[in-house]
C-alpha atoms as a printed R data frame, in Angstrom:
    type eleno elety resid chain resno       x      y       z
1   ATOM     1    CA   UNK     A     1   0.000  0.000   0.000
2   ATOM     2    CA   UNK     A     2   1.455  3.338  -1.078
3   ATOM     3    CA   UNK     A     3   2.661  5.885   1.893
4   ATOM     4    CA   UNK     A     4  -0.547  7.956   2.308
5   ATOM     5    CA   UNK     A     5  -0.612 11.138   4.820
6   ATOM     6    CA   UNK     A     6  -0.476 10.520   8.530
7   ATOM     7    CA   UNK     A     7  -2.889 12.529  10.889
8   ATOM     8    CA   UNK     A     8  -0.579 12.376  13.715
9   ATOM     9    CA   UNK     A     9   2.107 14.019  11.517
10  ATOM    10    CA   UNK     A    10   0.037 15.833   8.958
11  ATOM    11    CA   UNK     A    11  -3.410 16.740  10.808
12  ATOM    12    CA   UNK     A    12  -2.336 19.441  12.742
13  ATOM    13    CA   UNK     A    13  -0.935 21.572   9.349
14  ATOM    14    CA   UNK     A    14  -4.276 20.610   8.261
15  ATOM    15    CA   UNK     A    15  -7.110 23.792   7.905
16  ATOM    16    CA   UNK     A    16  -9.783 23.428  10.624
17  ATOM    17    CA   UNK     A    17  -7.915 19.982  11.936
18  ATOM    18    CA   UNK     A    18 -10.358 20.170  15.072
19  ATOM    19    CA   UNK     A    19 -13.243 20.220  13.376
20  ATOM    20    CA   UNK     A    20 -11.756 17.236  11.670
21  ATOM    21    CA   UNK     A    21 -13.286 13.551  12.630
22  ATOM    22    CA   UNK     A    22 -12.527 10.248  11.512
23  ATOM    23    CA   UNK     A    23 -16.031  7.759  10.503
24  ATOM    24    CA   UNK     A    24 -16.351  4.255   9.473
25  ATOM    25    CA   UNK     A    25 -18.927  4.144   6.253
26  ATOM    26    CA   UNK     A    26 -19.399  2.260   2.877
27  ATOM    27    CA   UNK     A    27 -16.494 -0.181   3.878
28  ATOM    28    CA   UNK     A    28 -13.423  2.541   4.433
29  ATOM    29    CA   UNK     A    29 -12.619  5.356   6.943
30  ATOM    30    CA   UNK     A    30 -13.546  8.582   6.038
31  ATOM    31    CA   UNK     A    31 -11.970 11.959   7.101
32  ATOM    32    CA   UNK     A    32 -14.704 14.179   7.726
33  ATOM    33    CA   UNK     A    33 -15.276 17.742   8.679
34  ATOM    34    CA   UNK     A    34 -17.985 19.380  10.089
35  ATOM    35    CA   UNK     A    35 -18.983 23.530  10.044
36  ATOM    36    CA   UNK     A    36 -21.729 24.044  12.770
37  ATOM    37    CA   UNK     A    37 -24.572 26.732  11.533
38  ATOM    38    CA   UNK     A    38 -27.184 28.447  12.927
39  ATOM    39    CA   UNK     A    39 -29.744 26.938  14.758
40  ATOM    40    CA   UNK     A    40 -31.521 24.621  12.455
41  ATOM    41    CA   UNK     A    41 -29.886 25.843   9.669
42  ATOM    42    CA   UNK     A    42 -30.450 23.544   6.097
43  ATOM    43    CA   UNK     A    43 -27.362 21.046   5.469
44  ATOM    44    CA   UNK     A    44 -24.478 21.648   2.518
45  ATOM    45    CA   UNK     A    45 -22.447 18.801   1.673
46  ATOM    46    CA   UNK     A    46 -19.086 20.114  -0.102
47  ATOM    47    CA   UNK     A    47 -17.294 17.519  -2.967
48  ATOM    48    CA   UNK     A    48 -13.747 18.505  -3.803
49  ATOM    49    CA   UNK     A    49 -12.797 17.507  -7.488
50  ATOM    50    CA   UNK     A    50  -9.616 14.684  -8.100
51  ATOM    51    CA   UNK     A    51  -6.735 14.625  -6.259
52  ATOM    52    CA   UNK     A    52  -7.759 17.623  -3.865
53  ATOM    53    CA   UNK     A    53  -9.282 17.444  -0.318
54  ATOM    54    CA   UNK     A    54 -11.073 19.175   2.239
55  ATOM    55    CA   UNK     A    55  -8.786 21.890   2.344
56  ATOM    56    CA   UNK     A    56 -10.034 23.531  -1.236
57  ATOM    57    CA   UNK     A    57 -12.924 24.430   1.111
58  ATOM    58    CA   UNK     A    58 -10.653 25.976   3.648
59  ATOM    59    CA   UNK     A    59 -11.450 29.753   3.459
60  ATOM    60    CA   UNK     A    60 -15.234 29.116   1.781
61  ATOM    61    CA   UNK     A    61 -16.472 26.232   4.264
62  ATOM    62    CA   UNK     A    62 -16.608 28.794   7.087
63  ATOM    63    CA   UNK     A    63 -18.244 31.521   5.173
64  ATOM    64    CA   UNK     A    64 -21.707 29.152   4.272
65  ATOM    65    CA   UNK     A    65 -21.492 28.379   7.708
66  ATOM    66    CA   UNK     A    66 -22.940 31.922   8.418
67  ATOM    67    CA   UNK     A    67 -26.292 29.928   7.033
68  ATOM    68    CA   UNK     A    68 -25.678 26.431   6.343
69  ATOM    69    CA   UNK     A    69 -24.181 23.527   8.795
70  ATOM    70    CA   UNK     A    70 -21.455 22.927   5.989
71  ATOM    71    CA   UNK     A    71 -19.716 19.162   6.006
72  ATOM    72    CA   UNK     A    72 -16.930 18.069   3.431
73  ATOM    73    CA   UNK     A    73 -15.264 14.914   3.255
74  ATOM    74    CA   UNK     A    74 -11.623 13.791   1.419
75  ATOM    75    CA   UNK     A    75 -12.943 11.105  -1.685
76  ATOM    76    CA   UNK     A    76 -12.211  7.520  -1.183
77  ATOM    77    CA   UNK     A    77  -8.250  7.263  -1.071
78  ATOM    78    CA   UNK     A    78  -7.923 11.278  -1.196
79  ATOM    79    CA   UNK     A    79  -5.896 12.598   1.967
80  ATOM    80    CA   UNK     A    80  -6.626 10.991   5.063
81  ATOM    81    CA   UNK     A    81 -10.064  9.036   3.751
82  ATOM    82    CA   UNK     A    82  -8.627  5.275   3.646
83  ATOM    83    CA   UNK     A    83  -7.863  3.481   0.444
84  ATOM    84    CA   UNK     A    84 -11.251  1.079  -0.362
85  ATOM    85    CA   UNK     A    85 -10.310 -3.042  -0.480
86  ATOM    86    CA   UNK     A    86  -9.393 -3.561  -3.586
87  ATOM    87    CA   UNK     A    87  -7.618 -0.450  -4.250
88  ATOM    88    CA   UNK     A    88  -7.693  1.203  -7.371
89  ATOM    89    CA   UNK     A    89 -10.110 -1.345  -9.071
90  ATOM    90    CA   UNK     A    90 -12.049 -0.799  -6.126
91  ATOM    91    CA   UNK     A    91 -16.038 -0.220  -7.055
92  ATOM    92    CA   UNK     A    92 -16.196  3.229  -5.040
93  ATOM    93    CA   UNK     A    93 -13.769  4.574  -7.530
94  ATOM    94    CA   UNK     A    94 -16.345  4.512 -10.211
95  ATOM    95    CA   UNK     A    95 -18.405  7.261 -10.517
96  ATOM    96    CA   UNK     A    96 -21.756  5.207  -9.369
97  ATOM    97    CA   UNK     A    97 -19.547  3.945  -6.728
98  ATOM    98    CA   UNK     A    98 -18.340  6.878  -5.400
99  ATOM    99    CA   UNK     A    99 -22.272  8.463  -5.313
100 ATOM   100    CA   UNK     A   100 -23.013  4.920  -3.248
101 ATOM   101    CA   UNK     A   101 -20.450  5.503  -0.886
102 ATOM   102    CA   UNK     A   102 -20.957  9.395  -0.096
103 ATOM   103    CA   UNK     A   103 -24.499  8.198   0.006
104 ATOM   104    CA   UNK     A   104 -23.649  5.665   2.536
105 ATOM   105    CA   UNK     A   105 -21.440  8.260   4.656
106 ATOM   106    CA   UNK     A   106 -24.569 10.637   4.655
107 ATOM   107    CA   UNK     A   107 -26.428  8.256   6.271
108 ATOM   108    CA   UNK     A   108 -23.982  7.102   8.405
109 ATOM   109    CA   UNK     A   109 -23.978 10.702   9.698
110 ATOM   110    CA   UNK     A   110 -27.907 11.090   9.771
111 ATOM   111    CA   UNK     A   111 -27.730 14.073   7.136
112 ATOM   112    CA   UNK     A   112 -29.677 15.104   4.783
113 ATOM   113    CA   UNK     A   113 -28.644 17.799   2.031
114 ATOM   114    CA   UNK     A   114 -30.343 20.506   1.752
115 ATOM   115    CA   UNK     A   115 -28.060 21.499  -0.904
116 ATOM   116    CA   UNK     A   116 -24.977 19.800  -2.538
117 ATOM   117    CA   UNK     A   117 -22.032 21.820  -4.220
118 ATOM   118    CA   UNK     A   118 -19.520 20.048  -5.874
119 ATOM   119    CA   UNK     A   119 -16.155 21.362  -7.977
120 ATOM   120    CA   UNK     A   120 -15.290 19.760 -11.193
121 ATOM   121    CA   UNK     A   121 -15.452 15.704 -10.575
122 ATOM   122    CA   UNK     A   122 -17.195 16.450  -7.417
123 ATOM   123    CA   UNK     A   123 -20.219 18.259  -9.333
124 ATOM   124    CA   UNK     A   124 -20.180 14.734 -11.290
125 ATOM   125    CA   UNK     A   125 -20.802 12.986  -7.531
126 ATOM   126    CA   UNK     A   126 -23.425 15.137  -6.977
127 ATOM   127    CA   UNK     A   127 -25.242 15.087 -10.299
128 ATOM   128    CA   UNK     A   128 -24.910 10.605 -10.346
129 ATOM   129    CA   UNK     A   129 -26.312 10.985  -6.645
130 ATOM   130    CA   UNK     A   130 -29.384 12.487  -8.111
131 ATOM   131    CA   UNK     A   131 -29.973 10.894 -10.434
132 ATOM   132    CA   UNK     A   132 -29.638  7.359  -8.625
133 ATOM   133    CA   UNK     A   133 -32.465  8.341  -5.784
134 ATOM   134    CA   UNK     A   134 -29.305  8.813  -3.232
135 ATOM   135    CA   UNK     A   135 -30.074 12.485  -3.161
136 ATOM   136    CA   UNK     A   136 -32.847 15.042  -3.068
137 ATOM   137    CA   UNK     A   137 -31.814 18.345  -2.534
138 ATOM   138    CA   UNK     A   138 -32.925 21.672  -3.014
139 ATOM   139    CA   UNK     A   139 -30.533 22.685  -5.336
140 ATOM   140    CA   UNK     A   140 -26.821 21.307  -6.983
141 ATOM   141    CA   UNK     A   141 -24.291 23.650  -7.768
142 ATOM   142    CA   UNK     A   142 -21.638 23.106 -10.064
143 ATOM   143    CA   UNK     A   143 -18.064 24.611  -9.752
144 ATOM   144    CA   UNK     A   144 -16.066 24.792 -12.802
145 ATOM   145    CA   UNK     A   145 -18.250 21.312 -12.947
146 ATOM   146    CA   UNK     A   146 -16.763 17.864 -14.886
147 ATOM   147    CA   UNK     A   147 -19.509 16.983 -16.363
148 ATOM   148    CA   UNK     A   148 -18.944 16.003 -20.325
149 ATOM   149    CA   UNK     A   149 -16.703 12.763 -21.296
150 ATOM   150    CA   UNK     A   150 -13.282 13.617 -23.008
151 ATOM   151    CA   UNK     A   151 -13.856 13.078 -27.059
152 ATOM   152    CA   UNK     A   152 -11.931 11.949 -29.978
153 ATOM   153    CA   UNK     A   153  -8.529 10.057 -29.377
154 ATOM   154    CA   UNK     A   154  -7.852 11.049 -25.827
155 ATOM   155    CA   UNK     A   155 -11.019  9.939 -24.373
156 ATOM   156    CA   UNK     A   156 -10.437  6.752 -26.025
157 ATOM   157    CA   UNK     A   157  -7.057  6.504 -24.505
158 ATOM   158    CA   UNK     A   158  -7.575  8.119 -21.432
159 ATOM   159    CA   UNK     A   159  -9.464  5.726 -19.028
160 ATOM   160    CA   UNK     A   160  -7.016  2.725 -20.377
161 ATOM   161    CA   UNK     A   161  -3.598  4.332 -19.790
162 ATOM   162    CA   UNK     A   162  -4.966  5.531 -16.248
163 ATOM   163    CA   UNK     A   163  -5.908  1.871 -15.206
164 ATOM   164    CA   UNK     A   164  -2.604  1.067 -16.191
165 ATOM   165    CA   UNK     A   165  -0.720  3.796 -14.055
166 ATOM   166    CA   UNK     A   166  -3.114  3.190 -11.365
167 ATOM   167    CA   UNK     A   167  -1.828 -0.854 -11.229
168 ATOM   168    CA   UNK     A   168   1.722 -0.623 -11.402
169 ATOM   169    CA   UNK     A   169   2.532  0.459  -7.223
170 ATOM   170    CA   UNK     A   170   5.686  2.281  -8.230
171 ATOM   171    CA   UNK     A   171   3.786  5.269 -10.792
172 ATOM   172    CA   UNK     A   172   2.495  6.969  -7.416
173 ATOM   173    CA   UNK     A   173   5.831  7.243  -5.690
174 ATOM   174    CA   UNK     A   174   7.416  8.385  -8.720
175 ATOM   175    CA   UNK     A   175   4.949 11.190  -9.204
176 ATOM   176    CA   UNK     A   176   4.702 12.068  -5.605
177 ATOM   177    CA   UNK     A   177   8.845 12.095  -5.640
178 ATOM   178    CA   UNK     A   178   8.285 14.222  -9.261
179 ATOM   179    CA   UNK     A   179   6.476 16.508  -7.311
180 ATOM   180    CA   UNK     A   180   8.409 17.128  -4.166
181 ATOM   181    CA   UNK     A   181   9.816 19.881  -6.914
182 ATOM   182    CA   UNK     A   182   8.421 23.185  -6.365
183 ATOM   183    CA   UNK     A   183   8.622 23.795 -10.364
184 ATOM   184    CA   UNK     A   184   6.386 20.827 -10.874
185 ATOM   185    CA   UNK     A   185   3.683 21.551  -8.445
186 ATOM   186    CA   UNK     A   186   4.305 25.205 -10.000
187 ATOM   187    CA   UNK     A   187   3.462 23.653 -13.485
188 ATOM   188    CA   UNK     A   188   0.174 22.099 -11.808
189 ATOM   189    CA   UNK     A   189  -1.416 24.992 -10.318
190 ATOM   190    CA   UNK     A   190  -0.642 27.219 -13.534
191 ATOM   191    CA   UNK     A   191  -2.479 24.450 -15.842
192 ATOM   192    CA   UNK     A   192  -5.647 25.280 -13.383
193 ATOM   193    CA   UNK     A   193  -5.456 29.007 -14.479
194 ATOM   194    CA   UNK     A   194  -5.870 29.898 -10.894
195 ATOM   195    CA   UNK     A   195  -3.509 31.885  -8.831
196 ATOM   196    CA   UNK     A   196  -3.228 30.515  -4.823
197 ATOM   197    CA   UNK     A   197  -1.826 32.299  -2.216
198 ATOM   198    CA   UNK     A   198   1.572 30.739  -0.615
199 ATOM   199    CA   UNK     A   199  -0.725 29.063   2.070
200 ATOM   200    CA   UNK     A   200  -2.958 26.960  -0.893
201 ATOM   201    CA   UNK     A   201   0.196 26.279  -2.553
202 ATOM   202    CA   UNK     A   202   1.776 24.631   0.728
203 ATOM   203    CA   UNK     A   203  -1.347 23.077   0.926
204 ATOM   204    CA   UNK     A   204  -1.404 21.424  -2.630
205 ATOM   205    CA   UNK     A   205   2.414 20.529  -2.125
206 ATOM   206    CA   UNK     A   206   1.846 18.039   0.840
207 ATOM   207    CA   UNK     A   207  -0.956 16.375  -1.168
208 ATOM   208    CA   UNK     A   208   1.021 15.480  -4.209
209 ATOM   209    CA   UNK     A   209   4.505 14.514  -2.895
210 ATOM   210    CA   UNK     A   210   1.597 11.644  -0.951
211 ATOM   211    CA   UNK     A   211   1.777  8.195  -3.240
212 ATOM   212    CA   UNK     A   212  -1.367  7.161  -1.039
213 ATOM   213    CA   UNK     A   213  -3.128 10.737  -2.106
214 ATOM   214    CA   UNK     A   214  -1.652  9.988  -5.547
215 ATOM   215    CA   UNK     A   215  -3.077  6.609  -5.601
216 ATOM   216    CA   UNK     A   216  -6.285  7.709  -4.788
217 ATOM   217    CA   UNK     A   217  -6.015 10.089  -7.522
218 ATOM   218    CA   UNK     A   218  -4.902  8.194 -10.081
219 ATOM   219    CA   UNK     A   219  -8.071  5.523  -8.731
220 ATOM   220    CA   UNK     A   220 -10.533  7.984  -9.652
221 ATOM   221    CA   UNK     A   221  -9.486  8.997 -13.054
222 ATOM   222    CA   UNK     A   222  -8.946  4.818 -14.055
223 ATOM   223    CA   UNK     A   223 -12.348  4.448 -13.051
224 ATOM   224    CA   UNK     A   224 -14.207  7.569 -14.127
225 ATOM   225    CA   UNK     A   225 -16.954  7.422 -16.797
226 ATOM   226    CA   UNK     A   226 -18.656 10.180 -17.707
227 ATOM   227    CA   UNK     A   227 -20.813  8.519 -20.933
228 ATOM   228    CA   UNK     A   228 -23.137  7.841 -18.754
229 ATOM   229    CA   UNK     A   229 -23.575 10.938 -16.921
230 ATOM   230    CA   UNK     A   230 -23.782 12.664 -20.338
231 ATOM   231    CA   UNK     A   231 -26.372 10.269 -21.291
232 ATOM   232    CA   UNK     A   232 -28.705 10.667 -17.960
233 ATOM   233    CA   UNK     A   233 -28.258 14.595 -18.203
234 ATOM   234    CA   UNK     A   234 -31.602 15.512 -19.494
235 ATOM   235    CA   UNK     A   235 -33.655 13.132 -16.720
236 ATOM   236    CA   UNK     A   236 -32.209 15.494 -13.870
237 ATOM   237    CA   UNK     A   237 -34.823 16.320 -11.710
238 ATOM   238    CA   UNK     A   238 -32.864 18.835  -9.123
239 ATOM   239    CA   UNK     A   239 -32.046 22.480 -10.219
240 ATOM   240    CA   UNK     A   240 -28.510 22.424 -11.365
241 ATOM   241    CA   UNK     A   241 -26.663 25.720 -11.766
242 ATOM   242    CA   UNK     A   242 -22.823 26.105 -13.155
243 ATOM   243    CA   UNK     A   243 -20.323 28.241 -12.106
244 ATOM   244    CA   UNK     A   244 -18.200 28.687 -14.645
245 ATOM   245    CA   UNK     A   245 -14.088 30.289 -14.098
246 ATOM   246    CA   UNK     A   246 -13.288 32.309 -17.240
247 ATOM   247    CA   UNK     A   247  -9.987 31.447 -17.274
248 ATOM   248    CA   UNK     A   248 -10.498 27.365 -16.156
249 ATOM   249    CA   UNK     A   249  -7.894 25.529 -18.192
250 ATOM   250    CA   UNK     A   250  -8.802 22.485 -16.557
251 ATOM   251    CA   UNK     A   251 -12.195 22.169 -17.961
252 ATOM   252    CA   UNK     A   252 -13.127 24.558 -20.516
253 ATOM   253    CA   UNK     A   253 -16.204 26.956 -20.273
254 ATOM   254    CA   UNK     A   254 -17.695 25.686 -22.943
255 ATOM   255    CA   UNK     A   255 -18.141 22.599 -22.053
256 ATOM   256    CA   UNK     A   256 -20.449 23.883 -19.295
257 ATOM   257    CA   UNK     A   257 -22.491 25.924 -22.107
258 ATOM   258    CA   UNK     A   258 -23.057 22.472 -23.946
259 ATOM   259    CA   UNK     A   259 -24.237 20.942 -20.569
260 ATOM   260    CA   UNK     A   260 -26.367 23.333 -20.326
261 ATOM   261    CA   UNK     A   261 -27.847 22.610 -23.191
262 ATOM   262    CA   UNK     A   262 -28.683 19.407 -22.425
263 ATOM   263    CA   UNK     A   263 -30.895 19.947 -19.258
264 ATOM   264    CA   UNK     A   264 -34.554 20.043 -19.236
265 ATOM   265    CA   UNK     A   265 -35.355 24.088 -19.556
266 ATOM   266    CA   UNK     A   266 -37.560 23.034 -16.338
267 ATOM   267    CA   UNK     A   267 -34.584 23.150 -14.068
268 ATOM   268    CA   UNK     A   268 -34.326 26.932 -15.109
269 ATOM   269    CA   UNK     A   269 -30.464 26.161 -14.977
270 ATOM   270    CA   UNK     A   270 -28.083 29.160 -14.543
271 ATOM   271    CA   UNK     A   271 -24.605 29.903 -16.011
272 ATOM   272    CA   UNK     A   272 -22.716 32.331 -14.200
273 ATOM   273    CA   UNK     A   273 -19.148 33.297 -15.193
274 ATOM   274    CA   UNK     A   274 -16.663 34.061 -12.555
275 ATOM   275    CA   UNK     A   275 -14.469 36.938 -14.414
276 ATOM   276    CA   UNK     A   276 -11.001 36.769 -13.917
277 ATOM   277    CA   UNK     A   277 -10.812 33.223 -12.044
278 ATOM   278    CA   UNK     A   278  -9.595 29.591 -12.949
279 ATOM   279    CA   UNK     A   279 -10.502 26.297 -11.837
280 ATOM   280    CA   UNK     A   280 -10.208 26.757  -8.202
281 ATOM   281    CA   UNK     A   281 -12.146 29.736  -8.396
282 ATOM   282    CA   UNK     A   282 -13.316 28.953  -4.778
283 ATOM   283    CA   UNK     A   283  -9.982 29.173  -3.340
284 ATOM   284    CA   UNK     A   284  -9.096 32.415  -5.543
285 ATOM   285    CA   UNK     A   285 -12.555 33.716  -4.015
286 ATOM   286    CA   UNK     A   286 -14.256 32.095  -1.196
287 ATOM   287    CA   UNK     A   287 -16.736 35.507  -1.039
288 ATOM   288    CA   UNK     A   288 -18.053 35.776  -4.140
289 ATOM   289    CA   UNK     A   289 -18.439 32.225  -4.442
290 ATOM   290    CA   UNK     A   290 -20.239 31.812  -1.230
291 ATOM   291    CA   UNK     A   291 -22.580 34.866  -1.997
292 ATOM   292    CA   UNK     A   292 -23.039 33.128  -5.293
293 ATOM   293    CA   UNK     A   293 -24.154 29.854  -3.310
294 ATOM   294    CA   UNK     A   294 -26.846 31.725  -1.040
295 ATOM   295    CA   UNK     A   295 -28.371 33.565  -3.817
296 ATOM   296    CA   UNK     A   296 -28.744 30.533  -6.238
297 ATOM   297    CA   UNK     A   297 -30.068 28.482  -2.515
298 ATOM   298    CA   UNK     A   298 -32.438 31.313  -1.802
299 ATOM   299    CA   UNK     A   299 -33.617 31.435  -6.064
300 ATOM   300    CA   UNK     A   300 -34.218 27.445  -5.455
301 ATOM   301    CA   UNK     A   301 -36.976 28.144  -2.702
């Protein structure tokens, strides 16, 4: 099993590490964090895209908790949630897999989402939960959302060279040593067409010099599938609304203008462009992100 991150050495680096608790769901060990709200305030669930963790929520999380009891939670094999049996071939590394086992968590916690907000694979989690009965909320909202399978050549090659990385144990310690360069990590963050402050980027940096976090990484993008998703689009029943990073090299605006497109004009969907921002817009700017979030909550009433 690859080296993952250690609580007793990591945790306390870790944003909000005592709010931080450790829960048994779905057949692995989930790290979990919890933002108490306002007397019976509605329930957000946060879902951090691949290879990222609670701490993308660090400066946001506590904003929505001015209205919401907020809880995130690292993906199966991301950070300090354990790797699943099986590892990367592991069924909660598929996308129906991973709704299941958030879905399972939820319960495990008694909560029910008033509203779920997901960024780029995350939004994908959110959308399959919908659409499988595991969720009924209010409202999803999509940041810089994955949503729309990978075309042409690379999509065919794509899911096939990932399962192999993901199987041979020695690709996630050599990335994770690749990346113990600050020039590579550098590289990273710029592809994202966001702009962190020193504390995200120290952040990042323990993440990917993990080979457990990379592991977990790599899991998810062997096993991810978005055909399906695509297909199932129009059947969404929830409200849906995308925002959308101008400057998101990750996953290009339009792709969210052609999923948008695809959902039933019943959902009244919205596409809102964040000027100026990449694909961690929410870490760029937790305030106009979470003022975004309570207005589109609030229009969902």
């Amino acid at each position: 099993m690859a080296q993952g991150l250690d609580w007793q050495r990591d945790g306390p680096h870790w944003p909000h590490h005592e709010l931080s608790s450790f829960v048994w769901a779905s057949g692995l060990q989930w790290h979990v964090q919890r933002f108490a709200g306002p007397a019976n305030a509605p329930c957000l669930v946060l879902l951090h895209g691949t290879g990222a963790s609670t701490h993308s929520w660090r400066d946001l999380a506590p904003l929505l908790a001015r209205r919401f009891e907020v809880v995130a939670m690292d993906l199966p094999g991301h950070a300090f949630t354990g790797m699943p049996p099986g590892g990367v071939g592991a069924p909660q590394f598929s996308l129906p897999g991973m709704a299941r086992a958030v879905h399972g968590l939820l319960q495990t916690l008694d909560i029910r989402a008033a509203m779920l907000v997901g960024h780029s694979a995350g939004a994908a989690v959110a959308v399959r939960m919908c659409l499988d009965g595991l969720a009924a909320p209010r409202s999803v909202l999509g940041l810089n959302a994955a949503l729309m399978p990978l075309g042409g050549l690379a999509g065919q090659l794509f899911s096939p060279v990932a399962k192999l990385m993901a199987s041979a144990p020695f690709v996630p310690r050599l990335f994770a040593w690749h990346a113990k360069e600050p020039a590579v990590l550098q590289r990273l963050l710029q592809s994202t067409g966001s702009t962190l402050d020193p504390a995200g980027t120290a952040l990042y940096q323990r993440l990917v010099r993990s080979p457990g976090h990379a592991a977990g990484a790599l899991g998810m993008m062997a096993n991810w599938d978005l055909d399906s998703l695509w297909r199932d689009l129009p059947r969404l029943a929830v409200p849906l609304d995308l925002l959308v990073g101008e400057r998101d090299r990750t996953v290009p605006p339009e792709q969210a203008t052609r999923a948008m497109a695809r959902l039933s004009p019943a959902l009244k969907a919205q596409y809102i462009q964040l000027d100026g921002l990449g694909h961690l817009a929410h870490e760029e700017q937790p305030d106009t992100v979470a003022r975004l979030v309570f207005e589109r909550f609030d229009a969902r009433a």
